[in-house]
PDB file of N, CA, C and O in Angstrom:
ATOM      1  N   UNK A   1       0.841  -1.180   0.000  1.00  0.00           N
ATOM      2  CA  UNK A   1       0.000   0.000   0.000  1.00  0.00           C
ATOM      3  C   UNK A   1       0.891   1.250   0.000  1.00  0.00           C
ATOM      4  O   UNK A   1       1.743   1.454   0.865  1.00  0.00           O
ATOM      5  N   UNK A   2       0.634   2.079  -1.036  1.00  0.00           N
ATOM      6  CA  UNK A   2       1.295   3.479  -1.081  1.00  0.00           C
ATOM      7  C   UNK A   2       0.740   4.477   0.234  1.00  0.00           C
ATOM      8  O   UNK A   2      -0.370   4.380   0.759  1.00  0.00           O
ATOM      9  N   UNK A   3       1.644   5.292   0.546  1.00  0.00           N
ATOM     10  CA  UNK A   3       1.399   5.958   1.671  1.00  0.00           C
ATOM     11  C   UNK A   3       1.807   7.533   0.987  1.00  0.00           C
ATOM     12  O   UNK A   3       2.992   7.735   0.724  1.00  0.00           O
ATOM     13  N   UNK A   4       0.708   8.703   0.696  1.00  0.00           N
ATOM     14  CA  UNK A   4       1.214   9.515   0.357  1.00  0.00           C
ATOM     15  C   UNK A   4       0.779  10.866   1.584  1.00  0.00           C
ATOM     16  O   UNK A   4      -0.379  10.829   2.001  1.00  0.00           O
ATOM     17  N   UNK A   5       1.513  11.767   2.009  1.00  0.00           N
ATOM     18  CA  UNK A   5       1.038  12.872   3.101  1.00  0.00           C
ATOM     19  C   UNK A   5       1.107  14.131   2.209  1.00  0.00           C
ATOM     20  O   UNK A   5       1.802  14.373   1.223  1.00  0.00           O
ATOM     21  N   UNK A   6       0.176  14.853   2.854  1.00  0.00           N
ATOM     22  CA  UNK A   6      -0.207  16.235   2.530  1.00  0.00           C
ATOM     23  C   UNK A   6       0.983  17.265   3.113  1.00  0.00           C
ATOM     24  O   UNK A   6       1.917  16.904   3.829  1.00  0.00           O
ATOM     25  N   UNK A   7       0.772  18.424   2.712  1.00  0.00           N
ATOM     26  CA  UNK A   7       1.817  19.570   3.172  1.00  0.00           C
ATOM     27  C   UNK A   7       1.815  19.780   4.812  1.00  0.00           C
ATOM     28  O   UNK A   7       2.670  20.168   5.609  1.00  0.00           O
ATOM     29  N   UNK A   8       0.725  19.429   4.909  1.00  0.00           N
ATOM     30  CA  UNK A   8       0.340  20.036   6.316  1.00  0.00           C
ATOM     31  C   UNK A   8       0.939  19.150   6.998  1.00  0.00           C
ATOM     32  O   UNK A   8       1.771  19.491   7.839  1.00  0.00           O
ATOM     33  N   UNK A   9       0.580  17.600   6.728  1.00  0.00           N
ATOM     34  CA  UNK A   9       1.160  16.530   7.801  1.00  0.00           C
ATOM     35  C   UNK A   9       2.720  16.694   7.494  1.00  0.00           C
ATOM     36  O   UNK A   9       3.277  16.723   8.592  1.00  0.00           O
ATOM     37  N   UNK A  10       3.523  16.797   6.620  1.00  0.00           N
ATOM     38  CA  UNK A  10       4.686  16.877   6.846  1.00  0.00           C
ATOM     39  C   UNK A  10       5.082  17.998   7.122  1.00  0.00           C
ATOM     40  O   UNK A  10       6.294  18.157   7.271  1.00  0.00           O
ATOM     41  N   UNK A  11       4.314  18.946   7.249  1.00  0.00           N
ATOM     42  CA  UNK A  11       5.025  20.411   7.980  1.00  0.00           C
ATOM     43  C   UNK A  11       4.830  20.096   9.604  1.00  0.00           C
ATOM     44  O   UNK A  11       5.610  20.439  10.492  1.00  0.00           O
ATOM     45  N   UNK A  12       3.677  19.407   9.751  1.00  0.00           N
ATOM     46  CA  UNK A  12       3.566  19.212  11.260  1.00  0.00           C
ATOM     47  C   UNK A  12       4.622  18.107  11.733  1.00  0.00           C
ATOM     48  O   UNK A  12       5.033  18.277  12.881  1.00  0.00           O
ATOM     49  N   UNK A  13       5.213  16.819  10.927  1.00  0.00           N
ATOM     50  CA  UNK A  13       5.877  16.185  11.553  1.00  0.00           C
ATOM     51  C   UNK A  13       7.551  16.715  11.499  1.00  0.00           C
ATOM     52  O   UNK A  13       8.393  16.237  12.259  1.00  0.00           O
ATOM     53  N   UNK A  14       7.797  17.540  10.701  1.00  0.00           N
ATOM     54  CA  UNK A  14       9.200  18.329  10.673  1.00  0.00           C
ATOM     55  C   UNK A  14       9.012  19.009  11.933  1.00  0.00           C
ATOM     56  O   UNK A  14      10.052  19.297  12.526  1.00  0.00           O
ATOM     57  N   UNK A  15       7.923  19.328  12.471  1.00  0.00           N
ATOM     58  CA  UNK A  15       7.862  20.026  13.890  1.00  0.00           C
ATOM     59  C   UNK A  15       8.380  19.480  14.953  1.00  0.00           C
ATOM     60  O   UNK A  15       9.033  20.192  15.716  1.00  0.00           O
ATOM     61  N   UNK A  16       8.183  17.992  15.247  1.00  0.00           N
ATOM     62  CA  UNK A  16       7.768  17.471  16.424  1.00  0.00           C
ATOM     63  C   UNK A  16       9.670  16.984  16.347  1.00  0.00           C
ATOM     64  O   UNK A  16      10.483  17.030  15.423  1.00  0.00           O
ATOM     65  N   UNK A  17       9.779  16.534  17.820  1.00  0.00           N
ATOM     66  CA  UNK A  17      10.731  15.545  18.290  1.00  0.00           C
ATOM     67  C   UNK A  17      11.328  14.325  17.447  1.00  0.00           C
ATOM     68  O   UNK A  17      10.527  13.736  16.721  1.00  0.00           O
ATOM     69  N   UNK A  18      12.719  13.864  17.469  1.00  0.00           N
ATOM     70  CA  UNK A  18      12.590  12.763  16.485  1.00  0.00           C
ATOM     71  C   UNK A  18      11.350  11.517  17.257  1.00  0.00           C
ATOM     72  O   UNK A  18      10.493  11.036  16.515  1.00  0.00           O
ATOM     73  N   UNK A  19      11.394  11.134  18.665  1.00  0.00           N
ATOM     74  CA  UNK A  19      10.598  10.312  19.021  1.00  0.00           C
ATOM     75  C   UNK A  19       8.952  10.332  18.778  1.00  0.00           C
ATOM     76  O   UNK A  19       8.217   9.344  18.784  1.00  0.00           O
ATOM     77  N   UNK A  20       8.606  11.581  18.585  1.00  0.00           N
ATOM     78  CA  UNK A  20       7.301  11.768  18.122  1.00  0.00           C
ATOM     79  C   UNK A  20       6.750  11.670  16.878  1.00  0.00           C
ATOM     80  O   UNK A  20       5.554  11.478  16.659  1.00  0.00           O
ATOM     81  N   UNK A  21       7.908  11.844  15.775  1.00  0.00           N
ATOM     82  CA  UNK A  21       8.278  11.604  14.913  1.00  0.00           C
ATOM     83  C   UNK A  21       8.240  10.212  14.613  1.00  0.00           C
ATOM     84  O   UNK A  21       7.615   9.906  13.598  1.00  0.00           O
ATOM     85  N   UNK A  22       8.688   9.449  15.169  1.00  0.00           N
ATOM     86  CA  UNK A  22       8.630   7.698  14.779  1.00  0.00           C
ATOM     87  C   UNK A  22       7.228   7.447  15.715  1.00  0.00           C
ATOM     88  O   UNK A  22       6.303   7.331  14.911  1.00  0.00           O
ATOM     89  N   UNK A  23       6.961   7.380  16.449  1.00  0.00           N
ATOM     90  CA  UNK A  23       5.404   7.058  17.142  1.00  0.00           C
ATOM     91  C   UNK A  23       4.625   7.188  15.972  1.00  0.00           C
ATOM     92  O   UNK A  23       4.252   6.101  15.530  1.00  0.00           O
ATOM     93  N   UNK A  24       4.244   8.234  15.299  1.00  0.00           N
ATOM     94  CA  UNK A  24       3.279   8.363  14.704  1.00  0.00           C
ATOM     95  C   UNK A  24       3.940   7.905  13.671  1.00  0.00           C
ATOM     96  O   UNK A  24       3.266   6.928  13.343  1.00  0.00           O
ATOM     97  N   UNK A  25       4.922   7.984  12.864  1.00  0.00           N
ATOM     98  CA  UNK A  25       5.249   7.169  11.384  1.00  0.00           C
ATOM     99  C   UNK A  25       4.782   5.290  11.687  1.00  0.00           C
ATOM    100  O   UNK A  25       4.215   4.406  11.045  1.00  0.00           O
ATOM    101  N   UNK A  26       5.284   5.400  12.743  1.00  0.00           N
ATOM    102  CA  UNK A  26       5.353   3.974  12.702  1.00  0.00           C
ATOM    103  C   UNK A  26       3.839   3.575  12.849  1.00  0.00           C
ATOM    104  O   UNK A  26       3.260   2.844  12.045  1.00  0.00           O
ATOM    105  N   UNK A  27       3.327   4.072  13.836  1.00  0.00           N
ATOM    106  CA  UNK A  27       1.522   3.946  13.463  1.00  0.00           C
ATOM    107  C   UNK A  27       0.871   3.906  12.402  1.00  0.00           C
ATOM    108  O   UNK A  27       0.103   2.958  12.243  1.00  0.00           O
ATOM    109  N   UNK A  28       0.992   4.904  11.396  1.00  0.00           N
ATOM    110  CA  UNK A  28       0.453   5.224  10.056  1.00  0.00           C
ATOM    111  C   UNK A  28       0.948   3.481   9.518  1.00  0.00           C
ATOM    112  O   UNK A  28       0.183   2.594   9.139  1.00  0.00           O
ATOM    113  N   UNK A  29       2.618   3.413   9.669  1.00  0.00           N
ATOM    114  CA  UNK A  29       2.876   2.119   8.308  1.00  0.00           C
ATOM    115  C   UNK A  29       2.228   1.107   9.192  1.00  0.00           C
ATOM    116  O   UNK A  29       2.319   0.046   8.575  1.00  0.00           O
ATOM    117  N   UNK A  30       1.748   0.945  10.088  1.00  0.00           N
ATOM    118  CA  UNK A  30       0.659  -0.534  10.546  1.00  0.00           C
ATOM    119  C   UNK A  30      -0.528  -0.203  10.430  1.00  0.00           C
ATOM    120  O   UNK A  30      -1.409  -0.618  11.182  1.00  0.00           O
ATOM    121  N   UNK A  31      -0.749   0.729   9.302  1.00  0.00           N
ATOM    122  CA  UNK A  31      -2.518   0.744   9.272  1.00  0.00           C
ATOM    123  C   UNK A  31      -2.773  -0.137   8.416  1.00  0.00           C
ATOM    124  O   UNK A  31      -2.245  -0.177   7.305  1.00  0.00           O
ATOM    125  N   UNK A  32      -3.905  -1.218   8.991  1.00  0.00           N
ATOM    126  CA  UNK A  32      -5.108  -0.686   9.523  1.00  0.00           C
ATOM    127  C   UNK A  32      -5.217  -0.979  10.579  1.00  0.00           C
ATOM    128  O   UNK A  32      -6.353  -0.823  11.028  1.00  0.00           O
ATOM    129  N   UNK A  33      -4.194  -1.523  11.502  1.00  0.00           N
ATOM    130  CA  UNK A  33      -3.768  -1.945  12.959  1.00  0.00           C
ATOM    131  C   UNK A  33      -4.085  -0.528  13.604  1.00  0.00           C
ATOM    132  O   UNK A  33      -3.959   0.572  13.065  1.00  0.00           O
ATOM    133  N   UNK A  34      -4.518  -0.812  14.862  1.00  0.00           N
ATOM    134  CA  UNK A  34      -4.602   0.573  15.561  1.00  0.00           C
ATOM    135  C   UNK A  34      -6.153   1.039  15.938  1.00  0.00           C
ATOM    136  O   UNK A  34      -7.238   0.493  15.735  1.00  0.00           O
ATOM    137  N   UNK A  35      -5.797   2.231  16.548  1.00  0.00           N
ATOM    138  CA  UNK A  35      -6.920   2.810  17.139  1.00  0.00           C
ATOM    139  C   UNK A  35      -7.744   3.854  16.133  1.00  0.00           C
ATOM    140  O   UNK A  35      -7.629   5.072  16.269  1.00  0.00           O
ATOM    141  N   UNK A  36      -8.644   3.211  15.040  1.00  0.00           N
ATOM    142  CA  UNK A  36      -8.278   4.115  13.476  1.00  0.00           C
ATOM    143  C   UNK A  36     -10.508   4.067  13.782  1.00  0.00           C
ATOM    144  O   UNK A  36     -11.179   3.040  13.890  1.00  0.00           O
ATOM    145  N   UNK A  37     -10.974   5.362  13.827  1.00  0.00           N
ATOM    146  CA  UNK A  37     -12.231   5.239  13.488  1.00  0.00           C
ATOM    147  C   UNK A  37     -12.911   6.126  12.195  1.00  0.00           C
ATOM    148  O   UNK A  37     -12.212   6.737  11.387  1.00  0.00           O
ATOM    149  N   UNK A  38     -13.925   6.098  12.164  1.00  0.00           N
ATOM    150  CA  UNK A  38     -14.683   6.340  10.960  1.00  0.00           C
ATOM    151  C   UNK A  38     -15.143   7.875  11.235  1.00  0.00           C
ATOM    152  O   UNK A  38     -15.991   7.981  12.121  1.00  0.00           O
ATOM    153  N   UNK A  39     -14.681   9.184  10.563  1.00  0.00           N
ATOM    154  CA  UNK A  39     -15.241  10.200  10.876  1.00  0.00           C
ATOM    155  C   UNK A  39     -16.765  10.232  10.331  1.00  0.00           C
ATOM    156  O   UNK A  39     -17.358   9.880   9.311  1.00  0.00           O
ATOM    157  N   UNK A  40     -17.157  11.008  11.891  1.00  0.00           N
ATOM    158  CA  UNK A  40     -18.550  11.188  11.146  1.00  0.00           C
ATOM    159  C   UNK A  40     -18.740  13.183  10.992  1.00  0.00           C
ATOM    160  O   UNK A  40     -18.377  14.187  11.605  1.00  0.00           O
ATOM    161  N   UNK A  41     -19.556  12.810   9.742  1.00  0.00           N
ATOM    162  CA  UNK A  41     -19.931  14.401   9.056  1.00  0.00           C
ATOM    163  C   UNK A  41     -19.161  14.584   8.052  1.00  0.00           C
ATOM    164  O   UNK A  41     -19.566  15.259   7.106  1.00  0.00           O
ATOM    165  N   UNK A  42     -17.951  14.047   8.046  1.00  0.00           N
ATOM    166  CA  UNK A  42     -16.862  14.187   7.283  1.00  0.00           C
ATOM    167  C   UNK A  42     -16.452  12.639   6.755  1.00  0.00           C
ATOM    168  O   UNK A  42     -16.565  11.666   7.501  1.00  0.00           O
ATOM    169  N   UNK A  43     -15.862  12.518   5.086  1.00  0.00           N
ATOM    170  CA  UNK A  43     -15.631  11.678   4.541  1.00  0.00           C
ATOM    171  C   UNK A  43     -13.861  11.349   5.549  1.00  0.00           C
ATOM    172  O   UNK A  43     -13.348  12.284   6.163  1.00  0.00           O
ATOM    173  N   UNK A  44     -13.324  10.205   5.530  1.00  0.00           N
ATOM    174  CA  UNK A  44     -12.464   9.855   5.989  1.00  0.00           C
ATOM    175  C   UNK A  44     -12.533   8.871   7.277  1.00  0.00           C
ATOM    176  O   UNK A  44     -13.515   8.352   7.808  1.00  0.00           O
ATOM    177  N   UNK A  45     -11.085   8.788   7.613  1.00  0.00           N
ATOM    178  CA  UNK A  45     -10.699   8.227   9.268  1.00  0.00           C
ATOM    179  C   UNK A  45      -9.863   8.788  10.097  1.00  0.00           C
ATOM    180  O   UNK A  45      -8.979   9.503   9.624  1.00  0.00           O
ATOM    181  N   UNK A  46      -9.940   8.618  11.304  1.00  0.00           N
ATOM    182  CA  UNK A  46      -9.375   9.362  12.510  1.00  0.00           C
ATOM    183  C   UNK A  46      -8.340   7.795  12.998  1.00  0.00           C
ATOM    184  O   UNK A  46      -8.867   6.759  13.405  1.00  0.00           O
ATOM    185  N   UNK A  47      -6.595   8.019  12.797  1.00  0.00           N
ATOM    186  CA  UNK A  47      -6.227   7.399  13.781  1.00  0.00           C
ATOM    187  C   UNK A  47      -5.633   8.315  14.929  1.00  0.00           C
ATOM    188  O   UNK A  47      -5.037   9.387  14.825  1.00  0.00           O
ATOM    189  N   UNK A  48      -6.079   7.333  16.433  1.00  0.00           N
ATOM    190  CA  UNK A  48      -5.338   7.843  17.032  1.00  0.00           C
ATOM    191  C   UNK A  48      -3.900   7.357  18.067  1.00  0.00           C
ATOM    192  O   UNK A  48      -3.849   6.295  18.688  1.00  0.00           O
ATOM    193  N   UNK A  49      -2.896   8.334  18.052  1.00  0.00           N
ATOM    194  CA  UNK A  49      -1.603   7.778  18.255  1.00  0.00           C
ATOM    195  C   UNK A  49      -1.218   9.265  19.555  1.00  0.00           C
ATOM    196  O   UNK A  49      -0.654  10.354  19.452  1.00  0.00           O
ATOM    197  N   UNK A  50      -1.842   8.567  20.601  1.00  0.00           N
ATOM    198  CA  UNK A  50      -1.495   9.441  22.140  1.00  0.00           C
ATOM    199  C   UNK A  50      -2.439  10.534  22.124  1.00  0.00           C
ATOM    200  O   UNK A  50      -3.652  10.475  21.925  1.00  0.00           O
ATOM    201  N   UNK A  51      -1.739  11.503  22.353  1.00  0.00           N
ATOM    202  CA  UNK A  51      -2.803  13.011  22.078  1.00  0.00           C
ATOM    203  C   UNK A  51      -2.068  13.613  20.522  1.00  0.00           C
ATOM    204  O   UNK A  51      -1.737  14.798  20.476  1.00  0.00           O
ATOM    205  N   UNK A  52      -1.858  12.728  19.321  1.00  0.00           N
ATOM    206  CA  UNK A  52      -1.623  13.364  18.755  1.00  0.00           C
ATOM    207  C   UNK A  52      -3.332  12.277  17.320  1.00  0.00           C
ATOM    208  O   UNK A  52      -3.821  11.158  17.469  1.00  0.00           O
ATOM    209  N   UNK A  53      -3.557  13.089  16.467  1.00  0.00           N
ATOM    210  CA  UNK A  53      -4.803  12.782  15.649  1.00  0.00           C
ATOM    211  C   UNK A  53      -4.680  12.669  14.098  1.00  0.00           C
ATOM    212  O   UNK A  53      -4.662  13.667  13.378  1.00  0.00           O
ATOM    213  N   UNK A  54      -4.596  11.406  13.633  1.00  0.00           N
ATOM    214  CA  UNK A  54      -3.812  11.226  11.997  1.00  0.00           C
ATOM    215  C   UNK A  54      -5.317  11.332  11.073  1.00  0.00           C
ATOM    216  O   UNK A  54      -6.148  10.426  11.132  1.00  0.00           O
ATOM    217  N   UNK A  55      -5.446  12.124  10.535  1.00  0.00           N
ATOM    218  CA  UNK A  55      -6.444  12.108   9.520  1.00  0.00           C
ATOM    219  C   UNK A  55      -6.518  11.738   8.407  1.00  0.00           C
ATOM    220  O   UNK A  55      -6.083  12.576   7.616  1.00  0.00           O
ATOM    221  N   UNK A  56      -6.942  10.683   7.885  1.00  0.00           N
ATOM    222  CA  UNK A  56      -6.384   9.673   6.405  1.00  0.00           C
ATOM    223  C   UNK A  56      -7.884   9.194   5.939  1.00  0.00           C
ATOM    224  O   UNK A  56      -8.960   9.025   6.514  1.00  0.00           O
ATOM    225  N   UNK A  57      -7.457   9.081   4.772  1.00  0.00           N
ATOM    226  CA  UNK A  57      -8.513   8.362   3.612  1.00  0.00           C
ATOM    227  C   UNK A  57      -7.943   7.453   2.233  1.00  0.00           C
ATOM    228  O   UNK A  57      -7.007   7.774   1.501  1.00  0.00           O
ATOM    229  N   UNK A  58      -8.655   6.449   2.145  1.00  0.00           N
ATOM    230  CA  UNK A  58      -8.087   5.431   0.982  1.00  0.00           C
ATOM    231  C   UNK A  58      -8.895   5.723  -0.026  1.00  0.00           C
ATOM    232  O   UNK A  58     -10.076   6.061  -0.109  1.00  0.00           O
ATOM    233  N   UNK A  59      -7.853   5.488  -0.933  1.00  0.00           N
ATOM    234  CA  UNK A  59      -8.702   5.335  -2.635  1.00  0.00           C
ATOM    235  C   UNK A  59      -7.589   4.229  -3.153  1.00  0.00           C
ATOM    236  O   UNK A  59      -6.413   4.547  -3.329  1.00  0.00           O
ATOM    237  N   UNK A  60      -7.967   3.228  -3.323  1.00  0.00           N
ATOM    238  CA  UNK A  60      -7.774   2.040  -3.639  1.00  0.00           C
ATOM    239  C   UNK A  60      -6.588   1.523  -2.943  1.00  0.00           C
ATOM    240  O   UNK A  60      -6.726   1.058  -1.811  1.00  0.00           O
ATOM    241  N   UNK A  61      -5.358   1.560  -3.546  1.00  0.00           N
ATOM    242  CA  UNK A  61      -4.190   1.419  -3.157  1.00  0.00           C
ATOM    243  C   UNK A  61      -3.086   2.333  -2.100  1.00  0.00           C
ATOM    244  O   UNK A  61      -2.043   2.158  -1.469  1.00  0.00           O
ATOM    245  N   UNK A  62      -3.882   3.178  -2.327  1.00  0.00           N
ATOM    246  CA  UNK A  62      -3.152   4.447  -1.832  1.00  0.00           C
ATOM    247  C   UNK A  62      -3.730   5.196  -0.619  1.00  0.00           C
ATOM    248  O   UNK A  62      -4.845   5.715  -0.666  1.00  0.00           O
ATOM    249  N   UNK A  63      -3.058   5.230   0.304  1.00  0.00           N
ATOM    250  CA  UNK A  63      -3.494   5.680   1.736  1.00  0.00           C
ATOM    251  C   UNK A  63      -2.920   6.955   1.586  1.00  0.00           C
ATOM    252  O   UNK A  63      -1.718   7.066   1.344  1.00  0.00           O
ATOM    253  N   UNK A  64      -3.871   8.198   1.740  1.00  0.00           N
ATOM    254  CA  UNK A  64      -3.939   9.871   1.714  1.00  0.00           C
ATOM    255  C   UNK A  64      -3.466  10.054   3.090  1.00  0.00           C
ATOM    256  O   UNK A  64      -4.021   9.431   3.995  1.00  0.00           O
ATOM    257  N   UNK A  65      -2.434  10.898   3.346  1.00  0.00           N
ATOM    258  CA  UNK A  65      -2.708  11.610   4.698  1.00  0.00           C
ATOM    259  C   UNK A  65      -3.116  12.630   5.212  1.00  0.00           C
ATOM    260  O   UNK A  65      -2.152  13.228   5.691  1.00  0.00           O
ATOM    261  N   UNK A  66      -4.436  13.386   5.441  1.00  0.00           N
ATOM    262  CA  UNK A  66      -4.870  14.486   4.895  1.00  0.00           C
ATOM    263  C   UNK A  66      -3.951  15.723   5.829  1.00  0.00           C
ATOM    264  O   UNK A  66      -3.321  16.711   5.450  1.00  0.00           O
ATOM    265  N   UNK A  67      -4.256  15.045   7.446  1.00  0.00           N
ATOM    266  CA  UNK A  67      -3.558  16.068   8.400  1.00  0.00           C
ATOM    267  C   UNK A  67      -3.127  15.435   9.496  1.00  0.00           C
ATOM    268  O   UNK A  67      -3.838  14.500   9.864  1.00  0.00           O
ATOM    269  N   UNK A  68      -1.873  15.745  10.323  1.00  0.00           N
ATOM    270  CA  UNK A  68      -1.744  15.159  11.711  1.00  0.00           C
ATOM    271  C   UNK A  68      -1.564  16.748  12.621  1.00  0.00           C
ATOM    272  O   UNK A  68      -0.932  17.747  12.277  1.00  0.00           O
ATOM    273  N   UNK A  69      -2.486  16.470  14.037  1.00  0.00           N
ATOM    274  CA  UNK A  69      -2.270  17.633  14.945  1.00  0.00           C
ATOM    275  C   UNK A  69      -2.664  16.545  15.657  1.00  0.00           C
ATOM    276  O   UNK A  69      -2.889  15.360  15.411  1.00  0.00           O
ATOM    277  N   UNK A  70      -2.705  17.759  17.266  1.00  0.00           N
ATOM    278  CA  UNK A  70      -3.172  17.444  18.385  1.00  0.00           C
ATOM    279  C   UNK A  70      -4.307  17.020  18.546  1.00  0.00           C
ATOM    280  O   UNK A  70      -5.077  17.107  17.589  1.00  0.00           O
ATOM    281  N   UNK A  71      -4.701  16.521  19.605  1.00  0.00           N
ATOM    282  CA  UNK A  71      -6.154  16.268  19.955  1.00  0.00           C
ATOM    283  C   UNK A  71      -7.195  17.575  19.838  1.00  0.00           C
ATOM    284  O   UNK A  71      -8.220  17.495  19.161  1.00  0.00           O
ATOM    285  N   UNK A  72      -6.935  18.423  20.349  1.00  0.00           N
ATOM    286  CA  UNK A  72      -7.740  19.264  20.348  1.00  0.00           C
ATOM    287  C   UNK A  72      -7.820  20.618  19.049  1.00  0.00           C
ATOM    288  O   UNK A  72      -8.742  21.412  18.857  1.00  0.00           O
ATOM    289  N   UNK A  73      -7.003  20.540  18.595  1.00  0.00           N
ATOM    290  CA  UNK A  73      -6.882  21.001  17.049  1.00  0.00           C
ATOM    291  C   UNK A  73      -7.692  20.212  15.731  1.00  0.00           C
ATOM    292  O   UNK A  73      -8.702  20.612  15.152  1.00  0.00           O
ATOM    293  N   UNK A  74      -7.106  19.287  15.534  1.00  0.00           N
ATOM    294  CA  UNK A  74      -7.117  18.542  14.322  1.00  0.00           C
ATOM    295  C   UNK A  74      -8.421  19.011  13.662  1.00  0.00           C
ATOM    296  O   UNK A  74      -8.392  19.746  12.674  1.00  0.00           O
ATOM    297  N   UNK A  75      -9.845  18.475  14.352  1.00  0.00           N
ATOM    298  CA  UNK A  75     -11.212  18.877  14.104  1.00  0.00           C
ATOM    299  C   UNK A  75     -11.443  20.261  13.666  1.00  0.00           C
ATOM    300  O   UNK A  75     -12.107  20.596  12.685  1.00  0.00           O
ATOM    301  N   UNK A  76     -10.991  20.826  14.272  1.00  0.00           N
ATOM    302  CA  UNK A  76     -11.032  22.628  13.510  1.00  0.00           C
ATOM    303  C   UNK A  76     -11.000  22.548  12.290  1.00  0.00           C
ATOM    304  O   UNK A  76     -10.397  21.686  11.651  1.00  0.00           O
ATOM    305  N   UNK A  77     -11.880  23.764  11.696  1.00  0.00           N
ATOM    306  CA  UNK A  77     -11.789  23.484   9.834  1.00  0.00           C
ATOM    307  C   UNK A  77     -10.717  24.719   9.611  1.00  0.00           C
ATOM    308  O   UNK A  77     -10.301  24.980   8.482  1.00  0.00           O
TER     309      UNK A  77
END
């Protein structure tokens, strides 16, 4: 499965710690393992990896990463 991220998720993970940095990479490459639910109102899925919130969607082969933030961010439009 291709794994492709948006600007945003890799501007947010150039942010973080290298350890925060592998937590969440390494989460994303075991999807669909994990704590991953179905947004509602909105097309997509919510994984989550601590207090941080991976926002992704599939189209066939290819796993989107739309955004990663905090818990209490991410949902904001």
């Amino acid at each position: 499965m291709e794994i492709q991220y948006s600007k945003q998720a890799i501007k947010f993970l150039k942010r973080q710690s290298i350890n925060i940095q592998k937590r969440i990479i390494g989460a994303i490459n075991k999807l669909p393992v994990g704590d991953v639910k179905k947004l509602q109102g909105s097309p997509g899925y919510r994984l989550r990896v601590g207090d941080y919130r991976v926002i992704f969607d599939k189209f066939g082969h290819i796993l989107y990463i739309e955004k990663i933030d905090n818990r209490g961010q991410v949902y904001k439009k």
